[in-house]
C-alpha positions as CSV (number, residue, x, y, z in Angstrom):
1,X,-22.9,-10.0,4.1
2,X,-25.6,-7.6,3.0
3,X,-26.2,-7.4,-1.0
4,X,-24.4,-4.7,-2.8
5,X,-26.2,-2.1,-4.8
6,X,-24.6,-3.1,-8.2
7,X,-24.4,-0.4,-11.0
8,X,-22.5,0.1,-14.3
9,X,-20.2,3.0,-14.0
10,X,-19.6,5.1,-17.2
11,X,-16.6,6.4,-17.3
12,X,-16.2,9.9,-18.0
13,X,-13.7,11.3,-20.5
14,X,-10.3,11.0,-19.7
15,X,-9.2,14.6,-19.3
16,X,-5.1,14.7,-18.6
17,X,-4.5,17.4,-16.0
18,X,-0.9,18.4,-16.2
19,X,-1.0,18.9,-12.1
20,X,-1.4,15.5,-12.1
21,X,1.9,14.6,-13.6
22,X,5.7,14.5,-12.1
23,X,8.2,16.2,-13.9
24,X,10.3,14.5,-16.2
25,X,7.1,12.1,-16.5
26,X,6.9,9.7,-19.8
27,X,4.5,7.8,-20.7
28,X,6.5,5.7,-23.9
29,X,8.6,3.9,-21.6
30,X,6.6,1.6,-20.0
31,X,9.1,0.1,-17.7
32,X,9.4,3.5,-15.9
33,X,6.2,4.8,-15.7
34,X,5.6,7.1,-12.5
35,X,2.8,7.6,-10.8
36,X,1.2,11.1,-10.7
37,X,1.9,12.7,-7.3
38,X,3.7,9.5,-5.8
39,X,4.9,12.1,-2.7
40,X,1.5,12.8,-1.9
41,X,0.0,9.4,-1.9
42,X,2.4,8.0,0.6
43,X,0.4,5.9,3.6
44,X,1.3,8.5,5.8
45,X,-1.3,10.7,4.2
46,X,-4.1,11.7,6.3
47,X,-7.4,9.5,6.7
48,X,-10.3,10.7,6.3
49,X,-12.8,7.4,6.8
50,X,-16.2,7.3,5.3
51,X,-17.9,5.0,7.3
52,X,-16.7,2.2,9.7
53,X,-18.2,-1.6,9.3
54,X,-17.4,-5.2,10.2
55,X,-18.1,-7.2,7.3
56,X,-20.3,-10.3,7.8
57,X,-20.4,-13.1,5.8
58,X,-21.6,-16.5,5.7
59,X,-19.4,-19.4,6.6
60,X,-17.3,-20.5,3.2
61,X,-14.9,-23.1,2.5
62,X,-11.1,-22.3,3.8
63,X,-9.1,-21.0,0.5
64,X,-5.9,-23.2,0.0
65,X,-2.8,-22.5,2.4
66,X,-1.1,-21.2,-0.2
67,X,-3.3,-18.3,-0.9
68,X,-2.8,-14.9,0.2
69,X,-5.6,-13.2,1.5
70,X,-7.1,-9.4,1.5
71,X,-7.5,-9.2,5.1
72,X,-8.5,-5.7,5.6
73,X,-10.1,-2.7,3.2
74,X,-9.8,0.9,4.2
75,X,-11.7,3.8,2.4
76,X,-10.0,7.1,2.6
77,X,-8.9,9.7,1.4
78,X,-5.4,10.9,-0.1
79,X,-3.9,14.1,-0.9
80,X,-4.6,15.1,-5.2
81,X,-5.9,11.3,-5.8
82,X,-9.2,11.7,-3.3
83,X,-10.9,8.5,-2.6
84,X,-9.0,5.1,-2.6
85,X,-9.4,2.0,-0.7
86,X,-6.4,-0.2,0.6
87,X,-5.6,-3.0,1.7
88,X,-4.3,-4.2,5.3
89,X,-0.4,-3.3,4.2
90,X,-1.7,-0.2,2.8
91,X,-1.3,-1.5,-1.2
92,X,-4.3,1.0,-2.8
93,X,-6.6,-1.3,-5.3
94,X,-7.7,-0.8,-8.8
95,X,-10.7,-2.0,-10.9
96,X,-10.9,-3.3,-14.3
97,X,-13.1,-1.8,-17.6
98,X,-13.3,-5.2,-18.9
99,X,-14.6,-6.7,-15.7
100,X,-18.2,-6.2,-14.7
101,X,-20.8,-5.6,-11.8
102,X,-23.7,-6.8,-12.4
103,X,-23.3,-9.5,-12.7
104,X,-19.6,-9.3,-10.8
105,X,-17.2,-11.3,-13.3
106,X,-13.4,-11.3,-13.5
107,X,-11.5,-11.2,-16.9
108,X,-8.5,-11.0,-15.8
109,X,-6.8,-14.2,-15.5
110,X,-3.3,-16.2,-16.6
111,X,-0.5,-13.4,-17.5
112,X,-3.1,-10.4,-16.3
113,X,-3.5,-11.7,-12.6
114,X,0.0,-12.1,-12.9
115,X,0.3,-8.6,-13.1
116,X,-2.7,-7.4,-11.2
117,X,-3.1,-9.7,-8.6
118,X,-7.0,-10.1,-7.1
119,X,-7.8,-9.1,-4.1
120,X,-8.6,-12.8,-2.3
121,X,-11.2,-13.2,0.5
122,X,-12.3,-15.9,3.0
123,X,-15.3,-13.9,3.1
124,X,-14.9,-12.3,6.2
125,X,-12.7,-8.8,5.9
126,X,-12.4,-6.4,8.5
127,X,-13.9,-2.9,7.0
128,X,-13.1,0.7,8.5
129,X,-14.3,3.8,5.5
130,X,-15.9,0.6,3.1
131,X,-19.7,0.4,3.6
132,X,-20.2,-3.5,3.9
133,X,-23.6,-3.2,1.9
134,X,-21.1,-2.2,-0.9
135,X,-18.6,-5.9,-0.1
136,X,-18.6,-8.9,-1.5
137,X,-17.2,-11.8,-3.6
138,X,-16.9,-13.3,-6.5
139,X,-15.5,-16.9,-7.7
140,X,-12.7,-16.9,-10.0
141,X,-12.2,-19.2,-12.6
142,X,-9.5,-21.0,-10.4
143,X,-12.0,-21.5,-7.2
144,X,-10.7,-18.9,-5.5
145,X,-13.0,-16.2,-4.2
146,X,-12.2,-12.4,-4.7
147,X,-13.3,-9.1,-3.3
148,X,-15.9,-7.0,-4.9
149,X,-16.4,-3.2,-4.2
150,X,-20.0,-2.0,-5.8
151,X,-19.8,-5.7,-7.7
152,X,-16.5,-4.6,-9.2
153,X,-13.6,-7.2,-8.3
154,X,-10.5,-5.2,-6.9
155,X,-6.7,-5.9,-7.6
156,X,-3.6,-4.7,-6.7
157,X,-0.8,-3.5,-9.0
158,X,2.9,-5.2,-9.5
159,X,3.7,-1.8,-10.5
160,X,3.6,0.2,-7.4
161,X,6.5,-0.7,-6.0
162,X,5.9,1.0,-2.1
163,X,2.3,1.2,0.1
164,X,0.6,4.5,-1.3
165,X,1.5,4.6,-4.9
166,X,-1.0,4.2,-7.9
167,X,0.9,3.8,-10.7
168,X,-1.7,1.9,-12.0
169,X,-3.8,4.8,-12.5
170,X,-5.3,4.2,-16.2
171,X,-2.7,1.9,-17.2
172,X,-4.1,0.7,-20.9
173,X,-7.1,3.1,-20.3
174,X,-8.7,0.3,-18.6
175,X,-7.5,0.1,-15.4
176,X,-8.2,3.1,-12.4
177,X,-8.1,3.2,-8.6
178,X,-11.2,2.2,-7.2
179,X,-13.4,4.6,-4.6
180,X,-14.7,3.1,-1.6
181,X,-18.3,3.0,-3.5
182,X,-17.1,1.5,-6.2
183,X,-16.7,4.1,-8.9
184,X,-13.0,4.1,-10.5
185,X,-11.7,7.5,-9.2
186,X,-11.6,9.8,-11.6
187,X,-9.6,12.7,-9.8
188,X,-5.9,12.8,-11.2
189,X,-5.0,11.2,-14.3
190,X,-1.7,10.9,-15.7
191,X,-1.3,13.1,-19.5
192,X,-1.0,9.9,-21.9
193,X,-2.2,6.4,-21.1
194,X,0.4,4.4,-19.5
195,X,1.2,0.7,-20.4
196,X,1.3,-2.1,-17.7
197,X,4.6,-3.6,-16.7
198,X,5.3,-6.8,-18.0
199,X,4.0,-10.2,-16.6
200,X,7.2,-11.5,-13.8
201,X,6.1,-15.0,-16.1
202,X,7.9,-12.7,-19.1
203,X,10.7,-11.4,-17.4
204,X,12.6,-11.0,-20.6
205,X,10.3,-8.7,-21.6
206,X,10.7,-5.6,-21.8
207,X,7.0,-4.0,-21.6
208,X,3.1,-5.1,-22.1
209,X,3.6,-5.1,-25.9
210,X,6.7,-8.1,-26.0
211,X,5.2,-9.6,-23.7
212,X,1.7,-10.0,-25.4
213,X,-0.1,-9.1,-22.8
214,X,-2.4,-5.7,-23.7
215,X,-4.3,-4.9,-20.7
């Protein structure tokens, strides 16, 4: 797999845009936080693809049986969110503030993969809108091997509860859908920073702050 061009995306200021959010949207109760324009980011949006690729990549050790693997990433594009990347059941994926690129690094393990699980690879995902010069992987702390986008490790969200939503979009202010490039999409931002759900480890919790986990 080629090399990515690795970079360090600053993000810019988080500016709420009210067209972004549902009605009857609130962002203090973290155990029902919507996503902004949920309708429009169902999978049956249109695609707009931004290049198509096979991703190549040299032979690895098979991942354990029980791991569930990222088979497939697809850039393209949603109506109000832009620029997203899913994966092969159409889940869209998120990067992390407190990860990095360069050099690619996970930090979120334990109760935070829990609730953002990575994106796994055997090294060898099939690509349609994700340039494969922009692919790759990184080891986890566990062994296992994850996808990077621009160096950035990618994750879904326990939150969205259907293909198509992001109601992960700046959950903790820290956490954004990811562009095929790379670059956490900036488009449509929900009025007040959302909290994660809780950890299914802490399921008599009822939101990231009993639970103690603050990402």
């Amino acid at each position: 797999m080629a090399q990515m061009k690795r970079s360090v995306i600053v993000a810019s200021a988080m500016v709420a845009l009210t067209a972004c959010a549902p009605a009857g949207y609130d962002p203090a109760n973290s155990s029902a936080v919507e996503p902004v324009a949920v309708a429009a980011a169902e999978p049956t949006a249109s695609v707009v693809p931004e290049v198509s690729a096979s991703a190549e990549a040299p032979a690895a050790d098979a991942p354990p049986a029980d791991v569930e693997l990222t088979e497939k990433l697809t850039g393209k594009s949603v109506a109000r969110m832009g620029k997203v990347v899913t994966d092969e059941d159409g889940w869209i994926l998120y990067r992390f503030d407190k990860d990095t690129a360069d050099p690619p690094s996970s930090n979120c393990v334990d109760k935070c993969a829990e609730v953002w699980p990575p994106a796994l690879t055997d090294g060898n995902p099939q690509l349609t809108g994700v340039s494969d010069d922009k692919v790759g992987s990184v080891t986890r702390q566990d062994g296992t091997r994850q996808l990077t986008i621009g160096g950035w490790p990618v994750y879904r969200y326990i939150g969205d509860k259907k293909p198509g939503q992001w109601k992960g979009q700046a959950v903790g202010g820290t956490w954004f859908v990811v562009q095929p490039d790379g670059k956490k999409n900036l488009s449509c931002l929900p009025t007040s920073t959302p909290k994660a759900v809780a950890p299914p480890s802490d399921s008599g919790a009822n939101d990231a702050g009993g639970s103690g986990y603050s990402y």
